[in-house]
Structure formats: C-alpha cells, structure tokens
N, C-alpha and C positions, 0 to 999 in steps of 0.2 A: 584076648579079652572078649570077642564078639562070640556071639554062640549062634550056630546053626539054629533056623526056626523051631525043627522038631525040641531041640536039645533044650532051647530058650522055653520051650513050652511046657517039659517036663522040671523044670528046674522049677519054674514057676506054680505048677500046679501040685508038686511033691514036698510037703515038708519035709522029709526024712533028708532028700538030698540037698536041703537047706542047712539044718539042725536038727542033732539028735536029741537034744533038751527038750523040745518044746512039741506041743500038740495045743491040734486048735479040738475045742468043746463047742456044742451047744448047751447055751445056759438054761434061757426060757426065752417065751414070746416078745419080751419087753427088749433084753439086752441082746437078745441073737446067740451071734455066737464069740469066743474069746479065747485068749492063750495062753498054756498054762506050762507050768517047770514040769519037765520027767524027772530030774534033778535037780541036785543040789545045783544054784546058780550064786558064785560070790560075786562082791561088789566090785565096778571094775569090767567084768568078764564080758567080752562080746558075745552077744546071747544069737545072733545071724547075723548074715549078709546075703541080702539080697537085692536080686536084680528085677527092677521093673516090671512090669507087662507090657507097661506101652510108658510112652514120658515125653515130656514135649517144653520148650521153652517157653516165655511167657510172650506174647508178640510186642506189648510196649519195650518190655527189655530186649530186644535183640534189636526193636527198633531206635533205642535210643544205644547200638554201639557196644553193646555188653556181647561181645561174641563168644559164641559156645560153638561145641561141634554138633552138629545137627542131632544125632543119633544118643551118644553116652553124656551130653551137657558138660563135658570138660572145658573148662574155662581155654581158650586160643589165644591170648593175649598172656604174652612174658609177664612176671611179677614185677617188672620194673616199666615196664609199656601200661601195665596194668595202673600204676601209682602216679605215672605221669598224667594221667587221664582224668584221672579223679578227683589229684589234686590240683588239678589246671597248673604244673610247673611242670614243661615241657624239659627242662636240663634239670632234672630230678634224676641221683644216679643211688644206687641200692647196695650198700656192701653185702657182699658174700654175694656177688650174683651167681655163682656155681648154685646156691640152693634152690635155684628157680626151678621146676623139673618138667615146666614145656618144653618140647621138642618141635619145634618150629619148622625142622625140616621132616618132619612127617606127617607134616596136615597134606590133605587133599580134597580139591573141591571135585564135587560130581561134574563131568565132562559136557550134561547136557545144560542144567541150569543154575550149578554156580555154587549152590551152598556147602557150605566146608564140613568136614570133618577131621579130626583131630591124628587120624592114622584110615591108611588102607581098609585095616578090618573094622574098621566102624563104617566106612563107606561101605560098602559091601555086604557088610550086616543090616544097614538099614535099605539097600536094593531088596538081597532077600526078602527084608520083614516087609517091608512097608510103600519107603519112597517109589517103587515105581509106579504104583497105582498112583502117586502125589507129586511125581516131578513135572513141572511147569514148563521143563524144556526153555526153547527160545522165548517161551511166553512171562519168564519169569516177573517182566516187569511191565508187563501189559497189565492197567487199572482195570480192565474187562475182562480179564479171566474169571472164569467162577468161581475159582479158588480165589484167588486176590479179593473178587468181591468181598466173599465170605469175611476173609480174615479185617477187611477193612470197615465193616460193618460191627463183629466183635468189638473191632477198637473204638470203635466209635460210641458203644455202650458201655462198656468195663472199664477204667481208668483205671489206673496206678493208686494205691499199690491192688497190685496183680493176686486175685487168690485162685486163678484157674482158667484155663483156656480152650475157646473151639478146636484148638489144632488138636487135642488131646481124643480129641471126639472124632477129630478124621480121622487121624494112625489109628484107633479102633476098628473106624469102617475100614481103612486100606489094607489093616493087618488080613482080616475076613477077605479082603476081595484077592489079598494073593495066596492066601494059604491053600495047600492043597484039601486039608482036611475042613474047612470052612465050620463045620458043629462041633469040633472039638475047641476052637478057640469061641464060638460062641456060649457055651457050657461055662467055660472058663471065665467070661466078661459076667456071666447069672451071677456066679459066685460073690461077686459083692452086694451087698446090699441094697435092698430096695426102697420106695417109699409108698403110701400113699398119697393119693390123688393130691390131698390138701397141703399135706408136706412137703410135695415135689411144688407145689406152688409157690409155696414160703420160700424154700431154697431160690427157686428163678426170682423171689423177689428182691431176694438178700442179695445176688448179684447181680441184677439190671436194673433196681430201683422202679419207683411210683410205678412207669409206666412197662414194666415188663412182660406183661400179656401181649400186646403190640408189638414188642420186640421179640418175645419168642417165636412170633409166628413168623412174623420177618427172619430171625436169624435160620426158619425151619425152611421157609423158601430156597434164601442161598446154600444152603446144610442142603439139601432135597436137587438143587440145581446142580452142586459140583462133584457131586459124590454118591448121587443114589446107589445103591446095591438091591438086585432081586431077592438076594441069601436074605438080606435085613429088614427086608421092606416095613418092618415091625417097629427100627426105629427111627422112619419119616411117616408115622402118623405122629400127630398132634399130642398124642399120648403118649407116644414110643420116643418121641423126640425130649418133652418133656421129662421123661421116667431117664433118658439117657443122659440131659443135662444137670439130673438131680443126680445120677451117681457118680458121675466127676466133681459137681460141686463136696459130694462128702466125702467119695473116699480118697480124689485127689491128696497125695500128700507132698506138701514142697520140697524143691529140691534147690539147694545154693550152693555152687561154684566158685571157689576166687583162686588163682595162682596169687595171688596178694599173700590172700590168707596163713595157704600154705606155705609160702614162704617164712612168713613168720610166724608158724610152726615149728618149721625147722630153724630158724634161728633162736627159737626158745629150747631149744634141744643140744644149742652149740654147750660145751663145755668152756668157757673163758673164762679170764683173770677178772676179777672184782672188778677194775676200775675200766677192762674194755666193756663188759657188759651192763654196766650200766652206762655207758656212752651208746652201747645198743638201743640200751630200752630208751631212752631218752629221744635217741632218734625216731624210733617206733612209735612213740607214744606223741612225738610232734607230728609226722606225717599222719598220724589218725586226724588227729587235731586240723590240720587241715584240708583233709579229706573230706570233715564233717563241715567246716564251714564253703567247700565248693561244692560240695554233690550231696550231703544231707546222709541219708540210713541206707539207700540205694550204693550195695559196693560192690554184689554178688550179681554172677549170672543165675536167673532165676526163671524156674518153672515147675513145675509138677508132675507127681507122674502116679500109676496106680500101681500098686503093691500087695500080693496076694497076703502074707504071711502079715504085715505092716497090717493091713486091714482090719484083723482079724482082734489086734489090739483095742481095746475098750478103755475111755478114759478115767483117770482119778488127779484128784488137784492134791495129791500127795503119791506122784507114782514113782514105780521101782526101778523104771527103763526108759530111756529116751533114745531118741535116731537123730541120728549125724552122717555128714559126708566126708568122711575126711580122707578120702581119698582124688579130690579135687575131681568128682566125676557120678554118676549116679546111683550106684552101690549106695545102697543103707547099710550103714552098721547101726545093727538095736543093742547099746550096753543098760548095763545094769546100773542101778544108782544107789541100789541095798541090797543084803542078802536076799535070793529068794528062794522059799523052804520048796522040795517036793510037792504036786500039785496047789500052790499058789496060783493065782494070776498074775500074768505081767501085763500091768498096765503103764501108759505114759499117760501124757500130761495133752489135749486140745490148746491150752491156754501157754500163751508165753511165760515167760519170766513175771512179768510187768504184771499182768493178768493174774498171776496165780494168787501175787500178795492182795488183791483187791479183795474186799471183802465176800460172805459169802451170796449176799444178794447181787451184789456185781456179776461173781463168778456165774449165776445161773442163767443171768440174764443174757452172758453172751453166746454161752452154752445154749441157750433156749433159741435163741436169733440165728445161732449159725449150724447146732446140730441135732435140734428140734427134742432135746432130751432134759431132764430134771436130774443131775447127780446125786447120788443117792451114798458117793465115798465114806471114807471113817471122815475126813475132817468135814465134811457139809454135814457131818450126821451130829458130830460133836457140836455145832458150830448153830443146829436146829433153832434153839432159843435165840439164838441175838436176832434183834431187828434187823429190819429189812432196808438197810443203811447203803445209799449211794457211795462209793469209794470217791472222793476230792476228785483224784484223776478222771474219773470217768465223769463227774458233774462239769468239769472244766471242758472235755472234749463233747458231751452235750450241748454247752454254753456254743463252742465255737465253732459247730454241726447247725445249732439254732440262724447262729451270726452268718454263716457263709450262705442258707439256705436264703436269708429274707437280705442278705446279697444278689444271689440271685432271681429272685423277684422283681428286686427291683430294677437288673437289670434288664429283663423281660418288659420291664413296664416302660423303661425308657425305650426299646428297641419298636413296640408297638407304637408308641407317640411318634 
C-alpha cells in the first residue's frame, strides 16, 4: 500500500495515473480552477482514488484514545475494542467477529519514539516521507520539546470538533526537509490554492476565534522554533505563515476512520435469513443507540489531509460526486451521485447533509464564514428570489452560541472578582 516518495509524488501530481475520466480546467479569476468528465461517468461509478499529499490526525482525537496508525489514519482498535469503548460496556461482545479486518498483529510502533502504525510499510513510508525530520525519539513525552510545545499550544486554541491541524503544516515542512528534490514538492504544495491578505485573515479567524492575531503570532513562534527550514523560509514570515495556515484551513479535507463502521458494512453485505438479520439490525441499531448516549457524534478517527485531484473540485449544494473512505484508511474514493455528460463539472457538496437542506441564505452564510465565496449553483440561482430566511436549526444554534458566549463572560467576571 505505501509508495516510495518519488512514486507518491507522481501519483499525486499526475491525474492520468489517477483517472482517465477526468481533467482538471481553469475556469476564470473568481472560481479557479475545476474538474471535469472526459467521459461518460454513470451513477454509482468511482470516478478516483486517491492518495493524499500529506494527512495528519486531528491532536484532540488521538488525544482522547481514538487510535489511528500514524501515517495512512487506519483505525488500530478491533471493531469490537472499538464498540466497547464508545459504548462504555466493556463485556460488549460483536457477532460475526471474523468481519473485523484489523490485523492486530501487524501494527508496529516506530522503535525510537513510540507511535504506531498499522503495518511495516506504513512505518517506513512515513520514515521515508516525513517522520524522521518529526520523530521525538526519547523526547516523546517531554512538555519542552518544541514540538510538544507546538502541538500543545494548537490545542489550546482549536477545540473539538476539529476542522484542521498544525500537525498537517509540519509533515509539509518535514516532507520538504527530507526530500531529495526539495522544489519539486514545493511546486506541488503552490498548486492549491491561494488567498489574499484579507481572506487568509478571515480563515485564521474562523479558526482561532476573537483573538487570533495574537495567536497566530504565537503559534508562528513555536511553528518557527520546532521546525524552521532554509528551503521555506518564506513560510515562517508572518505572511508566509499566515498564507500556509489559510491553505490547510481550505483545502484541508477530512478524513474518518472506524473499524466499527466497517464492520458493519460488512455485515450489511451478509446474506441471511429474514428473521437472523433482523435480529442483526436490531442489535446494530441498539449499540448506536448507545454509543450516542456515551460519546455523542465523536465515533471516528479523525483528521485531514490535502488532496491534489479532491481540490481541484468546486462546490454546488446540488452536486454529482461526493468522497468517502471506505476503505477504513486514507484513500478517497470520489463516486458519482448522477450521471455525468462529457465535459460537465464534477462538483461535491462543502456542506453536510444537515446543511445542505438549510435554506439558501443559511447555505451562504456558512459558505461565506468558511470558504470566503458566494454560490452562484442551479439551486442558489433558482432559489435567488426567496428571502433571506434564517433556517430554525441555525437560529437555535445562534441562540445557544449567544447563551454559552455570555456564559462565558460571566464566568470571566466571576474569576476577576
């Protein structure tokens, strides 16, 4: 599964050796650039799979116990280790445990400072790419490493849930610092997208909140302390730092993980008699049940990672194509959700589920907050005339954004007395 650096490099910057369907365009100034069918693509049909550029876990998740393998983010925890966990019933036991498809005797932790991976060649793949410029050695749990700072500083700003991580911004610099070719992978990192000055602001503000000027300069210190590079020096200025925090912020795309999941995947795939499988689902559908009332939405290993071909996708709140992991590990698969004609666009969706049914002033708003753009799709265009109507859901999550805020106030105000 791991690829040699150079290999991982042309995989990643080659559409053709991704998929032969698809080509990326420039549109215009506004949208960039976007991805389009060479083909006929039916509904259904996985349109790629691709592999990262770089991807990184989220640090709250791995610190509350969601273990991933360092390198490819495959979930490390059995499907039934997994369920006991979640659901606080430790003598929680999983029929069909054969379906579980960890291999447990094939993890391996790096020899010097501990962290796991999922098999050999993931160790190893990330020695080559990355980790050694990043391993902690003996220092792994030393509170004064400059690394540990860093990460512990992040946490300290970004809370749960998680839309993006510093770690994601060191394997960049560490990629750069072990490669032999050093401009060939920073060529590679240009290719997403950029912002300006005012933009990249918005974004560090969307995720450090009121006071993130202060904090960026802060988190550019310890960024600047654990990690400088000569090759980069461009992004430990102020600027360079900022412009590097803003393109993780947007082209970051999540990645979820569950041996859970897949498990019950594949037991939605068993073939059984009427009255075992609904004894299945019954079971299935109580263990969520209780899953939700011990650990809440939080079920996946979760993190992010950047995605040459994935990037290249432009959003619509009516789109053709979404990405999935179903291979319980980093790999994107982009399928299709409609037919699409010869040179069409394939676009997905920014917005979840939940999000997409909000109305269309909702929709722009979050769109405006998180990816600094106006939708311009068939249904925002269809949809132009109706007022500019708060969606219930999103007035109630104002409501109780307002209530935890002058929460905290006042607990600010008691702490000063």
């Amino acid at each position: 599964m791991a690829a040699p650096q150079d290999d991982m490099f042309s995989l990643c910057v080659d559409p053709g050796k991704v998929s032969s369907c698809v080509e990326v365009r420039f549109i215009d100034k506004t949208k960039g650039k976007g991805l389009f069918a060479r083909r006929t693509i039916k509904k259904g049909d996985t349109i790629f799979v691709e592999r990262p550029v770089v991807s990184s876990q989220f640090l709250w998740n791995a610190l509350y116990k969601y273990r991933a393998c360092e390198y490819c983010m495959r979930a490390l925890e059995g499907a039934e280790e997994n369920a006991r966990r979640l659901s606080g019933k430790p003598g929680l036991s999983l029929p069909y445990p054969e379906l579980c498809r960890v291999q447990s005797d094939r993890q391996q932790a790096c020899p010097h400072c501990q962290v796991m991976y999922c098999s050999s060649e993931c160790r190893q793949a990330a020695a080559d790419q990355y980790h050694r410029a990043l391993c902690l050695g003996p220092s792994h749990e030393d509170p004064d490493h400059p690394l540990n700072k860093l990460k512990d500083a992040w946490r300290s700003m970004h809370y749960p849930p998680e839309s993006s991580s510093i770690t994601l911004m060191a394997r960049m610099v560490a990629v750069v610092k072990q490669a032999n070719d050093k401009g060939r992978w920073q060529t590679l990192f240009s290719q997403f997208c950029s912002r300006t000055a005012n933009e990249e602001e918005e974004i560090a503000h969307k995720l450090l909140g009121e006071k993130f000027k202060g904090q960026l300069a802060l988190l550019q210190g310890f960024f600047s302390a654990a990690l400088y590079e000569d090759h980069l020096s461009q992004w430990f200025t102020p600027g360079g730092f900022r412009s590097l925090f803003s393109l993780v912020g947007t082209n970051g795309q999540g990645i979820g993980t569950s041996s859970l999941s897949q498990w019950v995947h594949a037991c939605d795939a068993l073939q059984l008699p009427a009255q075992q499988r609904g004894q299945l689902d019954s079971f299935i559908d109580q263990l969520y049940k209780d899953i939700e009332k011990e650990t809440g939405d939080f079920l996946n290993c979760e993190g992010s990672g950047l995605f040459l071909l994935q990037s290249s996708c432009n959003h619509s709140c009516i789109p053709n194509a979404e990405a999935a992991f179903p291979d319980n590990n980093f790999l994107l698969h982009l399928s299709a959700l409609s037919d699409v004609q010869p040179g069409e666009e394939i676009c997905i969706s920014y917005l979840d589920c939940c999000q997409r049914d909000r109305s269309r002033h909702s929709r722009h708003k979050t769109l405006r907050e998180n990816y600094l753009f106006v939708c311009s799709c068939a249904r925002c265009t269809s949809q132009a005339d109706e007022a500019d109507v708060t969606s219930e859901e999103e007035e109630e999550e104002e409501d109780e954004a307002e209530g935890e805020a002058e929460g905290d106030e006042m607990e600010d105000e008691m702490t000063d007395v």
